[in-house]
C-alpha positions in Angstrom: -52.7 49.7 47.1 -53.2 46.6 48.7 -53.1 44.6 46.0 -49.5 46.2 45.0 -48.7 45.2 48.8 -49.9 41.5 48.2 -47.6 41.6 45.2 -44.3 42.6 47.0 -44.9 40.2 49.8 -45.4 37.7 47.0 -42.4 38.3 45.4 -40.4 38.2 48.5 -41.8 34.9 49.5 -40.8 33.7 45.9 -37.3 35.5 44.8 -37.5 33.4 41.4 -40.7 34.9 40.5 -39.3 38.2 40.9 -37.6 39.3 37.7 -39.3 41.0 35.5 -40.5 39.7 32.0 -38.5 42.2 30.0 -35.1 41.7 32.2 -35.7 38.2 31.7 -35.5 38.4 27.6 -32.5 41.3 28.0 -30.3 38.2 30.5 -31.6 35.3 27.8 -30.8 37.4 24.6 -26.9 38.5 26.5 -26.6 34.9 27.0 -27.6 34.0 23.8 -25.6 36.2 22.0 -22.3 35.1 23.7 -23.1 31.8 22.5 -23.3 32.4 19.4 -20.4 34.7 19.1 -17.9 32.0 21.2 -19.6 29.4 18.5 -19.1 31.2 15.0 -15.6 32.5 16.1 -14.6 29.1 17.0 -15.9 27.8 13.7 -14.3 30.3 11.4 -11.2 29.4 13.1 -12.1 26.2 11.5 -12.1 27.6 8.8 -9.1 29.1 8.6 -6.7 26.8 10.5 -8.3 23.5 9.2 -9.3 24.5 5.4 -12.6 23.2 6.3 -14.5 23.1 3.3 -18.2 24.0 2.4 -20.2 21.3 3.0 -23.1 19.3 5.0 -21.4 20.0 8.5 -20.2 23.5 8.1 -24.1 24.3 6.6 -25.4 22.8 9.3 -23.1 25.3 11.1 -25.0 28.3 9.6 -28.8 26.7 10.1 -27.6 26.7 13.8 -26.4 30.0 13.9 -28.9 31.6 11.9 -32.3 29.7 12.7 -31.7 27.6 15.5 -30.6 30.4 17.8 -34.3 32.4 17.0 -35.8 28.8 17.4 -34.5 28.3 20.7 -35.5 31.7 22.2 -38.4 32.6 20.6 -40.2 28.8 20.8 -38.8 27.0 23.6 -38.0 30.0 25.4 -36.4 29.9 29.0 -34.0 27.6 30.3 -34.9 24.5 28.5 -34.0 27.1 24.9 -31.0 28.5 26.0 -29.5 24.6 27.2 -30.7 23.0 24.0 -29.0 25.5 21.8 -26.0 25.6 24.0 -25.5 21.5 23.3 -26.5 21.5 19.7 -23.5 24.0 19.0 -21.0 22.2 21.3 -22.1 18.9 20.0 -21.6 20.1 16.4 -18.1 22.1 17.4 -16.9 18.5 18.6 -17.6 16.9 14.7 -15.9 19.6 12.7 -12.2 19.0 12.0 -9.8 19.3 14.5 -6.8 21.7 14.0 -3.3 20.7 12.3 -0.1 20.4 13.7 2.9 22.1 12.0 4.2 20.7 9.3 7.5 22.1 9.3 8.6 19.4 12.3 7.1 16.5 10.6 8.3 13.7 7.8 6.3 11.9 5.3 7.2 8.8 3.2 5.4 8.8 0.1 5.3 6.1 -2.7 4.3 6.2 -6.1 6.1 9.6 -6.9 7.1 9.3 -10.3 3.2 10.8 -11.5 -0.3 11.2 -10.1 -1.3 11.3 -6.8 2.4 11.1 -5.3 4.1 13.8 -7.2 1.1 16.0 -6.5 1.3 15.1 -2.8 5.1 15.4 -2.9 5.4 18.7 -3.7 2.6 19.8 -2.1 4.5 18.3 1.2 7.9 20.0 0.5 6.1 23.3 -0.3 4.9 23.2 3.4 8.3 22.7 4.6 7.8 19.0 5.3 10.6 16.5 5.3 9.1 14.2 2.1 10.8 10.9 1.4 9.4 10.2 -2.4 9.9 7.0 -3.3 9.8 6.3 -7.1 9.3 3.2 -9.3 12.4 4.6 -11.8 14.7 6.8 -10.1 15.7 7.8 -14.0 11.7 8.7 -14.4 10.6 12.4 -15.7 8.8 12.6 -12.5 11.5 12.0 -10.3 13.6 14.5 -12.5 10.7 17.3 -12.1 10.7 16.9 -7.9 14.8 17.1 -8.4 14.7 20.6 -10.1 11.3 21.9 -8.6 11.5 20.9 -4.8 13.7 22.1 -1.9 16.9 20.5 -0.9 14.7 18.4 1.9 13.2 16.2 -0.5 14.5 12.7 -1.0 14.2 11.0 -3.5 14.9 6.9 -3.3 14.3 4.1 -6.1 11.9 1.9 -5.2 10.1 -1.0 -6.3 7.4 -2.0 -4.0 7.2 -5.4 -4.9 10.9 -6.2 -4.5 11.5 -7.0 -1.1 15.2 -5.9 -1.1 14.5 -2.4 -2.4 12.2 -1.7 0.2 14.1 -3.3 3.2 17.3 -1.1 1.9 14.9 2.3 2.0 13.6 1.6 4.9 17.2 1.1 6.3 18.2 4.3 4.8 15.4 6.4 6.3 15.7 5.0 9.8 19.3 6.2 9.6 18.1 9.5 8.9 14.9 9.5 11.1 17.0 8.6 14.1 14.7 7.4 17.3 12.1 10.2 16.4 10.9 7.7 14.3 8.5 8.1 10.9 5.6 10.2 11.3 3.6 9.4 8.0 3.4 6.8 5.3 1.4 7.2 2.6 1.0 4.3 0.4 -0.1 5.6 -2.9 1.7 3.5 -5.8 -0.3 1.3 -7.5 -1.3 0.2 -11.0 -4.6 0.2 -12.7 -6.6 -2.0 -15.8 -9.4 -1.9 -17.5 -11.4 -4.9 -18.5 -14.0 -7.4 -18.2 -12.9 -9.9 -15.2 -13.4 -13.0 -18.0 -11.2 -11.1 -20.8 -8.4 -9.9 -17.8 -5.7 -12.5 -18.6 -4.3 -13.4 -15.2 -0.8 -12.4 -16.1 -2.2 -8.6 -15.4 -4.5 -9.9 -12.8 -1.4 -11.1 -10.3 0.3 -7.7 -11.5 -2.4 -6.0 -9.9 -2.3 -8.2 -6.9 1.5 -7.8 -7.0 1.6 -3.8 -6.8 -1.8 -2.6 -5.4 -2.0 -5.5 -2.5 1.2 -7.1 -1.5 3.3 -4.6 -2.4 1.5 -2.2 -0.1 0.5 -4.7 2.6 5.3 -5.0 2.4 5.9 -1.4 2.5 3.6 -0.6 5.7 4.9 -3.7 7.5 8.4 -2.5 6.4 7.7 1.2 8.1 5.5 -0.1 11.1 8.6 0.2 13.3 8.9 3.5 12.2 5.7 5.3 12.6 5.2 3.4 16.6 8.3 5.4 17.0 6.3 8.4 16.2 2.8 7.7 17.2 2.5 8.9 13.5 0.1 8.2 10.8 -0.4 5.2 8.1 -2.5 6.4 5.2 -3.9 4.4 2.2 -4.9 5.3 -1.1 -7.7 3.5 -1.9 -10.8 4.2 -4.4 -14.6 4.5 -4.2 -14.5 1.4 -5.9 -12.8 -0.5 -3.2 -16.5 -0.4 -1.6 -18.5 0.1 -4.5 -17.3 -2.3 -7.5 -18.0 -1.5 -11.2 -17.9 -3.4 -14.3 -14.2 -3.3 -16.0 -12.9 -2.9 -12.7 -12.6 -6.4 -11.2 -8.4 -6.3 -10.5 -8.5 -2.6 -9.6 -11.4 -3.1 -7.4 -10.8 -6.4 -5.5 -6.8 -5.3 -4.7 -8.5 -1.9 -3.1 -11.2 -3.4 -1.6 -8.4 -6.0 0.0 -6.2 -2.2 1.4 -9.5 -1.2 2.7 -9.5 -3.9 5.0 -6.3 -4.2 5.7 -6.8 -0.6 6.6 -9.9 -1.4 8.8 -7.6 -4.1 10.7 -4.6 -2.2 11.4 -7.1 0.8 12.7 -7.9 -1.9 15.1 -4.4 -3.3 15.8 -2.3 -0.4 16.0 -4.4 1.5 18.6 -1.9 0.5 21.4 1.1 2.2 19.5 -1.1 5.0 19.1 -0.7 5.0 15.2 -3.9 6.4 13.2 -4.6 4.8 10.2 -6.3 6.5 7.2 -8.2 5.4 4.0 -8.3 8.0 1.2 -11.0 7.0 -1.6 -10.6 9.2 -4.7 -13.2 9.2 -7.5 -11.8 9.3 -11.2 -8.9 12.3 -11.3 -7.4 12.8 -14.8 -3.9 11.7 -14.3 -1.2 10.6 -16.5 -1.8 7.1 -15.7 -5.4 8.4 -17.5 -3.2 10.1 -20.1 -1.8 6.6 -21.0 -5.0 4.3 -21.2 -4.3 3.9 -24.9 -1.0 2.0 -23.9 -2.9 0.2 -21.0 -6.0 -1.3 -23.4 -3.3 -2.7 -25.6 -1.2 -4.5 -23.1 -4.9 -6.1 -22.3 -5.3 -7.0 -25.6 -1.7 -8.4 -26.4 -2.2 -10.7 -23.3 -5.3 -12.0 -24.0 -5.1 -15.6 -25.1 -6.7 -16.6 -28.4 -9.5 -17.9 -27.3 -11.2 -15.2 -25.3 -10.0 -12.9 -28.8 -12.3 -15.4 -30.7 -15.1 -15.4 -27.8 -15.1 -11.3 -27.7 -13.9 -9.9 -30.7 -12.1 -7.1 -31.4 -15.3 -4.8 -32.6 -16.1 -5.1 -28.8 -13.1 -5.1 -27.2 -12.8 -1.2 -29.3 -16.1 -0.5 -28.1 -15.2 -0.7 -24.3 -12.0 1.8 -25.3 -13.9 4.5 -27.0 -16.4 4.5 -24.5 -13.8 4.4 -21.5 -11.8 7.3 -23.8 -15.8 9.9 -24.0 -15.6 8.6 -20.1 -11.8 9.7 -19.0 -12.2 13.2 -20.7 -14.8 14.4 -18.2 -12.2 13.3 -15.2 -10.9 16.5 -13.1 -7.6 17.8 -13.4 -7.4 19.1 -10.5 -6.0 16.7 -7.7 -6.7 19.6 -4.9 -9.4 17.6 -3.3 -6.9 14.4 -2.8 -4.4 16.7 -1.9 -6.6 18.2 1.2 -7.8 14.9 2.5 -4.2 13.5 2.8 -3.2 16.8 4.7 -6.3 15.9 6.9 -5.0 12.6 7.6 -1.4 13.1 8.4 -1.8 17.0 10.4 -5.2 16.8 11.7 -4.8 16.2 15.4 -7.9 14.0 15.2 -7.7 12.4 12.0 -10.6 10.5 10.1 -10.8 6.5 9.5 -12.1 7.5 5.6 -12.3 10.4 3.5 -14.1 10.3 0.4 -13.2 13.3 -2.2 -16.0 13.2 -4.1 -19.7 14.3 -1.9 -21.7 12.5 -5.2 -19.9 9.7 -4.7 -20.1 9.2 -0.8 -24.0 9.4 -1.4 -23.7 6.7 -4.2 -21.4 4.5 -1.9 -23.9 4.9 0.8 -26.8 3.9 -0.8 -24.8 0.8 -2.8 -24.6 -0.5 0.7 -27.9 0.2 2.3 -30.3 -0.6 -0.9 -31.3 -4.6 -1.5 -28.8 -6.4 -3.6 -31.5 -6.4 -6.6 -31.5 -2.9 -6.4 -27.8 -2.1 -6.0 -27.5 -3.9 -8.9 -29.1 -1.7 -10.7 -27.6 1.1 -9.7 -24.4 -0.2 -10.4 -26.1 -1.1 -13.6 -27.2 2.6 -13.8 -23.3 4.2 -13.4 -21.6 1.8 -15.4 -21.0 3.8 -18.8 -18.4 2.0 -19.8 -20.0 -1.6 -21.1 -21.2 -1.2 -24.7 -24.4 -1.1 -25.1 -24.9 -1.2 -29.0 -21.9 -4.4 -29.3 -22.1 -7.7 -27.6 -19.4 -9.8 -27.9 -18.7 -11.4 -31.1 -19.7 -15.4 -30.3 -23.3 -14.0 -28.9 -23.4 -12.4 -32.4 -23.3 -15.4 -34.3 -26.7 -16.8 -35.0 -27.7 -20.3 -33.2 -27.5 -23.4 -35.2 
């Protein structure tokens, strides 16, 4: 009886000492519980309004939920638990995507419309009740014809080289007339023209093609449309490639005009702060396109440009080899230009929009060890994805026994 006494007095001396072990776990496991209810609600929100897909963040979503929650109050117990579980799922609340804005308020200018990318993305846009500019290389093309009969009235569809200077300035005159003072609120610079072939078989007639279309033509365009999207506060976004940061063998125009948009990008991210103008990079891996669809037509022009000299120092037994094994490579591409079509909407509706999205998880990895692995040894990975350089042929003057 005295004891219990000694107790009481104790407790009263010490009110934090007072509550009981099992009323303690009961307030911990309530608090707890509204955590992680206020936390997975938010996140399928996420889910819904974002079209976040599955992957390493919303995973780690579920290990919070599911095991870090039991972790927390079951191993650290008290205070120090509940706070560390609180912060991990705010912390990782903060990094998943951020809702969109409506699309049915908003315009986009997209190039490169006639196939691919731009078609897909055009009437993906106009299907959301966007206002979509679609600019197109032919305005005669079969693509341009398809967006005519398929698309809502909304869509516009202009002629546009974007290496010729006058054809953009006119666009751009057209659609400031019909922007008004609201100004632009996306560009998406998609065109641009691809080869295949070894950088000392490229003749440079298709090398300043390349340069033409994928670099200064794109670095015009944006330039053209900066006014535009400041206006806004809107959003520049480039189509670039994984191998703008990770070059293969074949590749070398391709790869050095997209490596040249990624930084470009990286600058204007920088510059354009102070309009308050995000700027976006996009890095698809291989998609089967029709630009895919027409390699045959591509490898020829290669070949019909080449001077004599490098036909003599190759040979055409090689030059075939690098075609058929492109050709085994292009049928294993995706069709399916969803995951392209879902970073773009990312970029130009997400109210906080990303600096780079890569569509392609295997390739991020590969990219990111490319760039943290020794030069000796990124080498040989290169050396390890490159399935295109014959392996069985060499070129025909390495052939020829020395005299």
């Amino acid at each position: 009886m005295e004891m219990e006494q000694r107790q009481e007095l104790s407790s009263l001396k010490n009110p934090g000492m007072s509550i009981p072990e099992d009323e303690s776990f009961m307030m911990y496991s309530l608090l707890y519980s509204c955590v992680t209810v206020v936390f997975g609600v938010s996140v399928l929100l996420k889910f819904v309004n974002s079209e976040l897909r599955l992957g390493f963040r919303s995973v780690l979503s579920l290990v919070i939920l599911f095991v870090g929650e039991p972790l927390c109050q079951f191993a650290i117990q008290g205070h120090l638990g509940f706070a560390g579980f609180a912060c991990g799922c705010l912390i990782l609340y903060t990094t998943l995507p951020a809702s969109l804005f409506d699309a049915k308020d908003k315009t986009v200018l997209i190039t490169g419309c006639d196939s691919g990318f731009g078609h897909a993305l055009a009437k993906h846009f106009d299907q959301l009740g966007m206002r979509v500019y679609a600019t197109c290389h032919h305005g005669n093309s079969a693509g341009s014809h398809i967006l005519q009969s398929t698309c809502s009235s909304r869509l516009k569809i202009y002629e546009m080289d974007i290496t010729n200077e006058k054809q953009v300035d006119k666009v751009a005159e057209m659609i400031e007339g019909d922007v008004g003072s609201e100004g632009l609120w996306s560009l998406v610079n998609n065109a641009g023209i691809w080869y295949c072939s070894e950088a000392d078989m490229m003749p440079m007639l298709l090398f300043r093609e390349v340069v033409e279309v994928n670099q200064l033509g794109t670095i015009y365009v944006t330039k053209a449309f900066l006014p535009l999207l400041q206006l806004s506060k809107g959003r520049l976004i480039f189509i670039s490639s994984v191998v703008g940061r990770m070059p293969l063998p074949h590749f070398a125009a391709y790869s050095i005009t997209k490596a040249a948009v990624e930084a470009f990008a990286d600058i204007l991210r920088h510059e354009m702060k102070k309009w308050k103008v995000s700027v976006s990079v996009i890095e698809p891996n291989c998609f089967y396109t029709e630009a895919i669809v027409r390699r045959a037509e591509v490898f020829q022009k290669v070949w019909d440009h080449m001077d004599h000299a490098k036909r003599e120092q190759y040979g055409q037994k090689y030059f075939d080899a690098i075609t058929q094994k492109y050709d085994s490579l292009a049928v294993t591409f995706p069709q399916d230009l969803s995951p392209v079509i879902c970073c773009v909407k990312s970029a130009l509706l997400s109210r906080k929009p990303r600096s780079r999205y890569v569509t392609d998880r295997g390739a991020e990895f590969l990219m990111w060890l490319h760039s943290v692995l020794p030069t000796w040894l990124g080498d040989k990975l290169v050396d390890t994805v490159d399935v295109v350089t014959p392996k069985s042929v060499c070129p025909e003057t390495l052939m020829k026994p020395e005299t």
